[in-house]
C-alpha positions in Angstrom: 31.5 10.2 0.2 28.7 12.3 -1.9 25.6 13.0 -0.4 22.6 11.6 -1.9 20.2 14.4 -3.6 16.6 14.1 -2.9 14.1 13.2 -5.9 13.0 16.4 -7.6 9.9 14.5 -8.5 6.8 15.7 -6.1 4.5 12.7 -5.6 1.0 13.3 -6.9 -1.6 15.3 -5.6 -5.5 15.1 -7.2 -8.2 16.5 -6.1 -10.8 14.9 -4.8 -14.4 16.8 -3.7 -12.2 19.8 -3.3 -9.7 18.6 -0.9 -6.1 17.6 -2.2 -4.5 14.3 -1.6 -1.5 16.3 0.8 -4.1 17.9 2.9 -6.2 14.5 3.4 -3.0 12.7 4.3 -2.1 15.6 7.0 -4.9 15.2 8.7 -3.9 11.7 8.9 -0.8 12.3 10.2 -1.8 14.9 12.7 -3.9 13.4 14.3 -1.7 9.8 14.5 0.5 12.6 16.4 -2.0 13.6 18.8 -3.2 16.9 17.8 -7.3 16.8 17.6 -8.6 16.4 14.8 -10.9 19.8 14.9 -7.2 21.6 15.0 -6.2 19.3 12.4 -9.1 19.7 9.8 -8.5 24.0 10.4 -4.4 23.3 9.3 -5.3 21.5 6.5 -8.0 24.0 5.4 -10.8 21.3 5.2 -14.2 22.1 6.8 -15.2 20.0 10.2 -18.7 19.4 8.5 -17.3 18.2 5.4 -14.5 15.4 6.8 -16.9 12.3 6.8 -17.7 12.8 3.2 -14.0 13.7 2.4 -12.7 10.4 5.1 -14.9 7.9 3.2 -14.2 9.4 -0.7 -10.6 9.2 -0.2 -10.8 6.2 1.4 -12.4 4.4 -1.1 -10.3 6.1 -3.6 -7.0 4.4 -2.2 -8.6 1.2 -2.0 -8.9 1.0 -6.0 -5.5 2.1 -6.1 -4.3 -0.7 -3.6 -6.1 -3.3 -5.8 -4.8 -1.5 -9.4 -1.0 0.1 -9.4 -0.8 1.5 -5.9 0.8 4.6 -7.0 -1.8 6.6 -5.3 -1.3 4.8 -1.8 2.4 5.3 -2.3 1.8 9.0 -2.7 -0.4 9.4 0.5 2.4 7.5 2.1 4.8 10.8 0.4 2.4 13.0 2.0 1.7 11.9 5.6 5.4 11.2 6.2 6.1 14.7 5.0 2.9 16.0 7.3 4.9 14.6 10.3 7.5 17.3 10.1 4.9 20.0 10.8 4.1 18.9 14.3 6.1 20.4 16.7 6.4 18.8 20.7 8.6 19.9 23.6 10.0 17.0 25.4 12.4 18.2 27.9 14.7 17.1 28.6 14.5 14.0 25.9 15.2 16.1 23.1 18.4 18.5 24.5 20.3 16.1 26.6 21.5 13.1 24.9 22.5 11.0 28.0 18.8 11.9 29.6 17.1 10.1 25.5 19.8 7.2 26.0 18.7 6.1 29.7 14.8 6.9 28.8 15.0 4.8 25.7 16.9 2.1 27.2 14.6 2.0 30.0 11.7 1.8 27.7 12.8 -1.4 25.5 13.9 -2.9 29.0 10.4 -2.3 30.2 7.7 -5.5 30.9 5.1 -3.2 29.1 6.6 -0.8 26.8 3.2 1.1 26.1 2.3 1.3 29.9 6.0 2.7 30.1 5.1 5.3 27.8 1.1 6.3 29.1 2.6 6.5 32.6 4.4 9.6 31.4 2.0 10.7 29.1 3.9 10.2 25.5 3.0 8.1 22.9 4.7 6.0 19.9 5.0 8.8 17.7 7.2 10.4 20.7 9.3 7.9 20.7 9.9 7.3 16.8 10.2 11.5 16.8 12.7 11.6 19.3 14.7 8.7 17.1 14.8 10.5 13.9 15.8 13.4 15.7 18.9 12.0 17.4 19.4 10.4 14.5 20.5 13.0 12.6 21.9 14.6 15.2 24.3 12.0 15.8 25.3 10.7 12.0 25.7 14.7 11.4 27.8 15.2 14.4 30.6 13.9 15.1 31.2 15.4 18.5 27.6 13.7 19.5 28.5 10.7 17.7 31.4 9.6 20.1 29.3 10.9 23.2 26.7 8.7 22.0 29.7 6.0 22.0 30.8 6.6 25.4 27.1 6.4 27.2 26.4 3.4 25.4 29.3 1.4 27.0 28.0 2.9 30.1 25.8 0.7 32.3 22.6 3.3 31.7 21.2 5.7 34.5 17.6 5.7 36.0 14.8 6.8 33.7 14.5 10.9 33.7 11.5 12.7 34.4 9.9 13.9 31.1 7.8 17.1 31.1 5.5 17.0 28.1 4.0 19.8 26.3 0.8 19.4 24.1 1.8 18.8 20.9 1.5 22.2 18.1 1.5 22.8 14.5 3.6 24.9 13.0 2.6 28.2 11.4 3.9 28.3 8.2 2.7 24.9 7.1 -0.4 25.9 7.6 -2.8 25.2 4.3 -3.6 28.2 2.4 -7.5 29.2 2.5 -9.7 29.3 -0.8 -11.5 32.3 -0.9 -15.3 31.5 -0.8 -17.9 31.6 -3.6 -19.1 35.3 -4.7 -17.2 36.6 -2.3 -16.0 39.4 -4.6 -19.7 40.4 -5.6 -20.9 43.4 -4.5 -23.0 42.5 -1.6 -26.3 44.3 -0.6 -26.5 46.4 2.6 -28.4 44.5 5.5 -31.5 45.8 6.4 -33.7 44.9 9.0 -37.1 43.2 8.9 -38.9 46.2 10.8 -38.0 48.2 8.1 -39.1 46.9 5.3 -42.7 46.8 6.6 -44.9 49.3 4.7 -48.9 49.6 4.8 -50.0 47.9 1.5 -53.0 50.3 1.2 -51.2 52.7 -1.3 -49.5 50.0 -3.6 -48.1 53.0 -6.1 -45.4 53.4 -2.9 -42.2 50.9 -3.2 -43.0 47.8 -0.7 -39.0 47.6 -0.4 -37.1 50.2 0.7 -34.4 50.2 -2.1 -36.5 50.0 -5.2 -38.0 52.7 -7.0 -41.2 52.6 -8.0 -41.5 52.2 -12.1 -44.9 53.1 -14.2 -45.0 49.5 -16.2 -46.8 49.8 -19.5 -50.2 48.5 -19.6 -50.2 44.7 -20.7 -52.7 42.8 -22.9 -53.5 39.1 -21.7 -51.9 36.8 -23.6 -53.8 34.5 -25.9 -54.7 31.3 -25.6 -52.7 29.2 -27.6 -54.5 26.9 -30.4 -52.8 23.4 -30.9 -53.1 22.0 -34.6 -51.6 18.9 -36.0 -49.5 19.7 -39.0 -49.9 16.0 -40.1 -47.2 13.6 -40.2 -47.1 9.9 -40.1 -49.2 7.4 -38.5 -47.4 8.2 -35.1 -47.5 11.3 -34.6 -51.2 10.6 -35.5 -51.6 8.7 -33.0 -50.0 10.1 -30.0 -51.8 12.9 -31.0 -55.0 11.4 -31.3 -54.2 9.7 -27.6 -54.0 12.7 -26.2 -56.9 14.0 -27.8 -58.8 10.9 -26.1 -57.5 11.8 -22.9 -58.5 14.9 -22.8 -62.8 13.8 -23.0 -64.7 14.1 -20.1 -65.8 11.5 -18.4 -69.7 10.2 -19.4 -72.4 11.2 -17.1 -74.5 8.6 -15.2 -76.7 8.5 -18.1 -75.0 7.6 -20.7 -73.3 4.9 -18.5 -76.7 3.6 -18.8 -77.6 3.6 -21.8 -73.8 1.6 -22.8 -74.6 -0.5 -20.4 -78.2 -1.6 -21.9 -76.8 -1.5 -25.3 -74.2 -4.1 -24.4 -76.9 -6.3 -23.0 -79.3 -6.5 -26.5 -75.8 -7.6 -28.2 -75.7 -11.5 -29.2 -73.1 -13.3 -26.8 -70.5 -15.4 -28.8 -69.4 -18.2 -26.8 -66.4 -19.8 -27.7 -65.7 -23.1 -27.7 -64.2 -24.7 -24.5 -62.8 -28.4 -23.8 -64.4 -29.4 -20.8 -62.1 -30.7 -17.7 -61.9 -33.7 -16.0 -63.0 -33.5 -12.4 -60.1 -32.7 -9.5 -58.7 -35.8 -8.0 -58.5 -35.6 -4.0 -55.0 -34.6 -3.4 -52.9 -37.3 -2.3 -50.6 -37.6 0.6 -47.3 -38.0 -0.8 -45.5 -35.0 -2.4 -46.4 -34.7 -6.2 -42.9 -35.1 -8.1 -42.0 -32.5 -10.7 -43.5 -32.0 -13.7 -41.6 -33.2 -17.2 -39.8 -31.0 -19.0 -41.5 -32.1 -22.2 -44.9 -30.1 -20.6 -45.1 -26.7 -22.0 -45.1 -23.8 -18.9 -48.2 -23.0 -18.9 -49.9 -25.8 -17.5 -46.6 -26.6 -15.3 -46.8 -23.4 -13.7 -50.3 -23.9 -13.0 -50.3 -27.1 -11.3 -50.4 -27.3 -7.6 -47.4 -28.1 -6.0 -47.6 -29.6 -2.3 -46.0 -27.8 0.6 -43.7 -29.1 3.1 -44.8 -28.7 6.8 -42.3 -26.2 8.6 -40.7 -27.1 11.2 -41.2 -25.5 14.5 -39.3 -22.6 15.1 -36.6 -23.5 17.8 -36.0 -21.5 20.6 -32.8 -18.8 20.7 -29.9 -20.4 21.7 -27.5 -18.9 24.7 -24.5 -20.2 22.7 -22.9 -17.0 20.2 -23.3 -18.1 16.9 -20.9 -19.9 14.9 -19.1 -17.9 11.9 -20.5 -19.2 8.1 -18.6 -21.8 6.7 -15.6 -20.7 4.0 -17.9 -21.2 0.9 -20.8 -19.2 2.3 -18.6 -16.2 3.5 -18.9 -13.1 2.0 -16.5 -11.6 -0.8 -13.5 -10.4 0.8 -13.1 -6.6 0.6 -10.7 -4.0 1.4 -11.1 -2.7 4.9 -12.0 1.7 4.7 -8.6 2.3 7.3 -8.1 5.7 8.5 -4.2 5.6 6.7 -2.8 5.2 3.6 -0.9 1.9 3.0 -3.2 -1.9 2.6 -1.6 -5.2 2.9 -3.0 -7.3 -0.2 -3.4 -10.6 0.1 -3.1 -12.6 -3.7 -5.3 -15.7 -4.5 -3.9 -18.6 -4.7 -5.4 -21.5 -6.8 -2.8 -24.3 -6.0 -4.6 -27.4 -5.0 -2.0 -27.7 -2.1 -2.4 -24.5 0.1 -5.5 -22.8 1.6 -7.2 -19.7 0.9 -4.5 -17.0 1.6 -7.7 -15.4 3.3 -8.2 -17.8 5.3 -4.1 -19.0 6.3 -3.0 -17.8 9.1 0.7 -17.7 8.6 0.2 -15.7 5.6 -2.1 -13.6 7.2 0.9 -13.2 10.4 3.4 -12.9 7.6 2.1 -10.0 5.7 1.5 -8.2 9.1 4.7 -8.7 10.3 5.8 -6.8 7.0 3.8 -3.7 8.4 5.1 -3.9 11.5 8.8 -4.2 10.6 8.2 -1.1 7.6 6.1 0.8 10.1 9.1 1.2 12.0 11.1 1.8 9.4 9.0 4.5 8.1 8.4 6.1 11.8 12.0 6.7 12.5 13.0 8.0 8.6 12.2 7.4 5.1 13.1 4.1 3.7 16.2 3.5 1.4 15.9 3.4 -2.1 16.6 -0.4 -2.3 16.0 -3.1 1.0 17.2 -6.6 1.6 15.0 -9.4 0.6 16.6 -11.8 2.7 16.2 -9.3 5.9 12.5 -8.4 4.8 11.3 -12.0 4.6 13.2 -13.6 7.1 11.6 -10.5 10.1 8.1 -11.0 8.2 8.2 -14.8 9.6 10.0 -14.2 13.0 7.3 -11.7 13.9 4.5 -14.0 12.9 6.0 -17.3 14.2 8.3 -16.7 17.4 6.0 -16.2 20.0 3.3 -18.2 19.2 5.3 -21.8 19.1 4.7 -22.6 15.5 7.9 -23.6 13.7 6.1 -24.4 10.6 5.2 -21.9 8.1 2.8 -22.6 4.9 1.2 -25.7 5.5 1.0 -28.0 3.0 -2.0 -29.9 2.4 -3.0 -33.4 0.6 -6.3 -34.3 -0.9 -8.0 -34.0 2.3 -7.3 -30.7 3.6 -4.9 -32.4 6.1 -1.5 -30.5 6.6 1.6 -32.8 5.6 4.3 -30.4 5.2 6.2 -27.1 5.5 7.2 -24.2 3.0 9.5 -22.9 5.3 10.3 -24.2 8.7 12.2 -22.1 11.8 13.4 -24.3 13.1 16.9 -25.0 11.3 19.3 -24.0 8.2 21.8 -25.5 5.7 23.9 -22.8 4.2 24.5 -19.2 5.6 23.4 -15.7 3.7 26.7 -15.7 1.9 26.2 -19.1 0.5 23.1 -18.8 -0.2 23.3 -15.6 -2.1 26.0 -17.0 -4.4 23.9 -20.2 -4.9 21.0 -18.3 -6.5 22.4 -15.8 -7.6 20.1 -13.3 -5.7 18.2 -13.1 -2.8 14.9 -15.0 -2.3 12.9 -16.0 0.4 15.2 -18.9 1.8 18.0 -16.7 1.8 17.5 -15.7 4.9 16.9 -18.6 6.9 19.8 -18.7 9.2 18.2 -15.8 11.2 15.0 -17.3 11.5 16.8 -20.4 12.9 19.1 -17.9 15.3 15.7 -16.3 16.7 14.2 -19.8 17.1 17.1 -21.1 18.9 17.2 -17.8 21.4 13.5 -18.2 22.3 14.6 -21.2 24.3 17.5 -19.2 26.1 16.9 -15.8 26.6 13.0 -14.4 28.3 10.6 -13.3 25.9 10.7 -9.5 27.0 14.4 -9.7 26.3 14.0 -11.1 22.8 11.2 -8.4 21.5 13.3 -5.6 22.8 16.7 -7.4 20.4 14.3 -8.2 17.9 13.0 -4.4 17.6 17.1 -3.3 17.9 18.1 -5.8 15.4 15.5 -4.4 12.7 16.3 -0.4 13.6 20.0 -1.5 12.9 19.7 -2.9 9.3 17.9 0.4 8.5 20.9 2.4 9.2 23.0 -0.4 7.4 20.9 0.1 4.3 21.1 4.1 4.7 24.8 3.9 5.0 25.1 1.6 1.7 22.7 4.1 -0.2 24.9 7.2 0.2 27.5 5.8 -1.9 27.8 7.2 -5.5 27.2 4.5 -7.3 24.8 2.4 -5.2 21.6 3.5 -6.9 22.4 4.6 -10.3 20.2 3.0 -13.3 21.4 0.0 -14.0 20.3 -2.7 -16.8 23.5 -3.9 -18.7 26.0 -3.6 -15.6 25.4 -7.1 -13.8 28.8 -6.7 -12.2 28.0 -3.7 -10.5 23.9 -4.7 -9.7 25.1 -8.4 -8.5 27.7 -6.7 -6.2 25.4 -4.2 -4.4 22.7 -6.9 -4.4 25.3 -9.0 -2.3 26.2 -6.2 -0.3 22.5 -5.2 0.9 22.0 -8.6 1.5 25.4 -9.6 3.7 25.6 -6.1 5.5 21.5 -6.0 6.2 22.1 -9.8 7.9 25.3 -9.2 9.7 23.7 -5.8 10.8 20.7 -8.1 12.5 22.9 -10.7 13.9 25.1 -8.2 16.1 22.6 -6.1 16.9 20.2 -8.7 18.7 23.7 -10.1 20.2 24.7 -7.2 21.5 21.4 -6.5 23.3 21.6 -10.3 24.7 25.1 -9.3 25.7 26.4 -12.0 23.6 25.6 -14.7 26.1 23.8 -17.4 23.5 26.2 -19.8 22.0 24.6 -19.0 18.8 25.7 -15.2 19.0 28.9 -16.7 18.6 28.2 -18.1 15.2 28.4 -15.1 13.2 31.0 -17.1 10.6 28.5 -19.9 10.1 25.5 -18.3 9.7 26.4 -14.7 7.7 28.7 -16.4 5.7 31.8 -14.7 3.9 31.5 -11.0 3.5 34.0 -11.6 -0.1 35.9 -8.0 1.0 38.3 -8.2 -1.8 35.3 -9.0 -4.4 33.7 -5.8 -3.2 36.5 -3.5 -3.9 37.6 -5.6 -7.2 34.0 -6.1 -8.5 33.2 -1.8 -7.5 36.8 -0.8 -9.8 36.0 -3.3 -12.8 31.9 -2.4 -13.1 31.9 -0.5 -16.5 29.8 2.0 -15.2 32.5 2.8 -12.5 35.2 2.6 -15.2 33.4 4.6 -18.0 35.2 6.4 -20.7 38.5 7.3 -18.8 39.2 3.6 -18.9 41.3 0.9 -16.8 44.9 -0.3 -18.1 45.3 -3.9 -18.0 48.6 -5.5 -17.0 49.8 -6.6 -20.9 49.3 -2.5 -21.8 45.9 -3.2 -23.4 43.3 -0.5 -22.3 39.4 -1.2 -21.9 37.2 1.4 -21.9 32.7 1.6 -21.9 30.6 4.1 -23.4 27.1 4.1 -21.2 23.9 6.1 -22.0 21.9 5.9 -19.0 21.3 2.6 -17.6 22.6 0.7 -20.6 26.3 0.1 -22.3 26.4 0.9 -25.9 30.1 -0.3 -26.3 33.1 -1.4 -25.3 36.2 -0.5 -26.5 40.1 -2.1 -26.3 42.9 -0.1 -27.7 46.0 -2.3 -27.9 49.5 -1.5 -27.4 50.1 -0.3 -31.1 47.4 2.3 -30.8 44.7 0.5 -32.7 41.1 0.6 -31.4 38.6 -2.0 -31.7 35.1 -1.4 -30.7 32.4 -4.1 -29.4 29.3 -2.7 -29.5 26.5 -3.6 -26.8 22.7 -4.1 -28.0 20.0 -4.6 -25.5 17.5 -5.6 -27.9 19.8 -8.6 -28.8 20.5 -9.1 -25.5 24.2 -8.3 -25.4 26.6 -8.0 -23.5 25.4 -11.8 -22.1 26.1 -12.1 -18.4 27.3 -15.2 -17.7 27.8 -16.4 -14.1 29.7 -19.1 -12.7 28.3 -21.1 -9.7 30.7 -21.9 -7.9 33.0 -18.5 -8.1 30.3 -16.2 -8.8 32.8 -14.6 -10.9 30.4 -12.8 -14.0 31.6 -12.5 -17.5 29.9 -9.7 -20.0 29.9 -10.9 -23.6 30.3 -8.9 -26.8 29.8 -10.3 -30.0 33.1 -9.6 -31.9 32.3 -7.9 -35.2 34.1 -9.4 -38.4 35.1 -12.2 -37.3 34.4 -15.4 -39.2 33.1 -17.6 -36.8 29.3 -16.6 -35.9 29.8 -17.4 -32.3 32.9 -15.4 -31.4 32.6 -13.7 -28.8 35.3 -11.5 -26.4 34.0 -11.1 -22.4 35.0 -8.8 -19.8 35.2 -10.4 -16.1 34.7 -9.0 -12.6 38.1 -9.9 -12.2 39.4 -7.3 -15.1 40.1 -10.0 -17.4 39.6 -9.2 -21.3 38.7 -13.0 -22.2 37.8 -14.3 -25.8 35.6 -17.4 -26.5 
């Protein structure tokens, strides 16, 4: 089986204010490990003063990114999950004796208060999701520690060790480079002291410093005073210059104030013609109604306008004050969150739903999507495809099986009053198989016979019990997806091949459910009737259509080719993610090509329902009829229509 190659692709790293994405995003992850944040700000290379101003930039900055591609958000993510490998913390004897990590950890999902288990013995999450990616490896690299891992976990499990933390350290040689400082390689002046620079300022032909020299200047004449002219122009420049001018007067003397002021008096008055007003009515008691639009606004600005009376101003209330209604709340904004990653919430104009703002199970729903890929991303990096009926089905368990609520998405009438469901936990018609085959992918409903299995065990097993299977279940259909993902030709590019996408889409979707089911049945010790159900809820797992479906994908068969049982032989020719052509040489030796066109849309997949079985359609070149085609079938069948 080959081993999956890492993507040569570095994620981005800008520059922002002088400090790079990667070293923001380590602080980040440093000090989510424990290590203070004045050590993390010196590893990163990022001064102490300047981390408020660098916090709030950057996390603005993701923000826009969460509400525009979100390619900068996933590279943080890149970063601060890479920044996790550079802290370094002794946990003896969790991290060198397997059978001491096994008892701990199973002691710590058993516990009544998983966090209090952990503070008791001064560790934290990160600890915990460290110590899991660790044996992790450990035991799908080993396969000594693999069946020692085996045999403990068919053992009843031992008392909890005693765990001697040490303070968690970076490591030297991720440390971030310095950047050597401003001028630092100008020559820099010799220091001299303030005692020494003081000379008697009677004899100024001595130097007043001690490092200068003193210089005979030539004799300098004052300069001249500089005449303004106007060089004419047009009327603006005459006049801004002629302002100026004006400005520039002194202000008259008392005198000649006077005299203006007599002057003005011996002038003949003019007075203008006025039409005299009609005396002011007594204002009456009711409130004057609004003036007619018809009046200009002059005179309706100027008439009076009556005042109500305020009200007495009522005394404070004890009571906390009630939250603004929905239409007076402010605009929602993106919370400033000291990581990466946002949860967005889309606006929803159907007439039927609320506010996705203002929803709770949405709101629960999208949350339980960080919880379930928080843990995901603690104990590893995540696949390079997931299940959609795994991630939706765990997004509504979290947010629904412990408060009582089996509806999800209310449906509203006219009113506002809820009527219906979108989804309901509370039962299931068709198992993950069925399902799969009835759509033809996964959606949202796909996985509904989990929700209805975790509904049903809430009334059987104790609550403690089900979090702890809940939290295995979802660490189990990681490792299913991981195992899928290292082979060959589970994540090549695909775009014609439907027989080979629609297989691995079935795959992920079965294995990630079955993967859930035993998991949280094995925890429960298969006790539950419905742990027993595995057939009716997980459906078929179509073995012999994986291995058939995996040896008659065209990107599996290629150009070497597959011999059919009547001698003819098919054969693809694939450039990249798409297939260019197909070609059948027949018994005699003569070749016939079929070529593919993804602008055209060929080959056409066809599917049948009931089957699933999926045909690929060439269009048959030279051939008389416009719509002949000839197919080629999951089932190796060369078919002609």
């Amino acid at each position: 089986m080959a081993e999956r190659t890492a993507d040569p692709t570095p994620p981005a790293d800008p520059e922002i204010a002088g400090v790079a994405l990667s070293a923001y995003a380590a602080v980040l992850a440093y000090v989510a490990e424990g290590v203070p944040l004045e050590q993390s700000l010196e590893h990163a290379a990022i001064p102490v003063a300047a981390w408020p101003q660098v916090e709030a930039t950057w996390s603005a900055r993701l923000a826009e990114s969460a509400m525009e591609d979100g390619a900068l958000v996933e590279a943080c993510d890149q970063h601060r999950l890479a920044a996790q490998a550079h802290v370094d913390r002794k946990l003896p004897p969790l991290d060198t004796e397997l059978r001491a990590w096994l008892d701990f950890f199973r002691a710590f999902t058993a516990a009544e208060d998983p966090l209090g288990f952990l503070e008791a013995r001064g560790l934290g999450e990160g600890d915990v999701f460290r110590l899991l990616g660790f044996w992790h490896e450990r035991i799908a690299a080993d396969e000594e520690v693999r069946n020692e891992a085996t045999a403990l976990l068919a053992a009843a499990p031992g008392p909890a060790p005693e765990v001697r933390p040490e303070p968690p350290t970076l490591k030297a040689p991720t440390r971030k480079p310095r950047r050597a400082a401003k001028g630092q390689t100008k020559q820099r002046t010799a220091s001299v002291a303030l005692s020494e620079t003081t000379q008697a300022l009677s004899n100024i032909s001595e130097p007043i410093l001690p490092f200068l020299q003193p210089v005979s200047a030539p004799a300098v004449s004052p300069p001249l005073r500089r005449v303004r002219r106007w060089s004419g122009g047009g009327s603006t420049s005459r006049r801004r210059w002629r302002s100026r001018a004006r400005s520039r007067r002194r202000s008259p003397s008392l005198a000649e104030r006077r005299a203006r002021a007599s002057a003005a008096l011996r002038r003949p008055r003019i007075r203008h013609y006025r039409r005299p007003r009609a005396p002011r009515r007594a204002p009456s008691s009711r409130p004057r109604a609004r003036s007619s639009l018809s009046r200009s606004r002059r005179f309706r600005s100027l008439s009076p306008r009556p005042r109500r009376p305020r009200a007495p101003r009522r005394a404070p209330s004890s009571r906390p004050r009630a939250r603004s209604s929905p239409s007076r709340s402010r605009r929602f904004e993106l919370p400033l969150r000291r990581n990466c990653s946002y949860i967005l919430l889309g606006h929803s104009t159907q007439p039927t739903r609320a506010h996705p703002y203002l929803e709770r199970d949405v709101v629960n729903h999208e949350l339980g999507h960080a919880l379930h890929y928080g843990l995901w991303l603690a104990s590893g990096p995540l696949g390079e495809r997931l299940s959609t009926a795994a991630n939706e089905a765990f997004a509504d368990i979290l947010a629904h099986v412990f408060d009582g609520d089996p509806c999800h998405g209310k449906v509203l009438d006219e009113g506002g009053t809820p009527v219906d469901c979108r989804r309901r936990m509370d039962g299931y018609e068709r198992s993950v198989s069925d399902a799969f085959w009835g759509f033809g992918r996964a959606d949202h409903e796909t996985g509904q016979s989990l929700r209805q299995l975790i509904w049903t065990l809430r009334e059987e097993v104790p609550a403690d019990a089900l979090r702890a299977a809940i939290v295995d279940g979802i660490a189990a259909v990681q490792i299913a997806l991981n195992q899928i993902d290292a082979e060959p030709l589970a994540n090549v590019p695909i775009f014609d091949d439907e027989i080979l996408a629609t297989r691995y889409r079935f795959v992920r979707e079965y294995d990630a459910a079955s993967a859930f089911f035993r998991a949280v049945c094995a925890r429960l010790g298969d006790a539950p009737p419905a742990c027993g159900e595995h057939a009716q809820r997980i459906g078929d797992p179509r073995l012999a259509m994986r291995e058939a479906w995996l040896a008659n994908a065209p990107t599996s068969i290629g150009r070497s080719g597959v011999t059919l049982a009547d001698g003819r032989r098919v054969a693809f020719e694939l450039e990249s993610a798409l297939i260019r052509q197909m070609t059948v040489t027949l018994a005699d030796g003569e070749q016939r090509s079929y070529p593919g066109d993804p602008d055209l849309g060929f080959p056409e997949a066809e599917r049948e329902p009931t089957s699933g079985r999926i045909t690929l359609w060439f269009p048959e070149p030279g051939s008389t009829a416009p719509d002949a085609m000839v197919g080629w079938t999951s089932d190796g069948e060369l078919i002609a229509r």
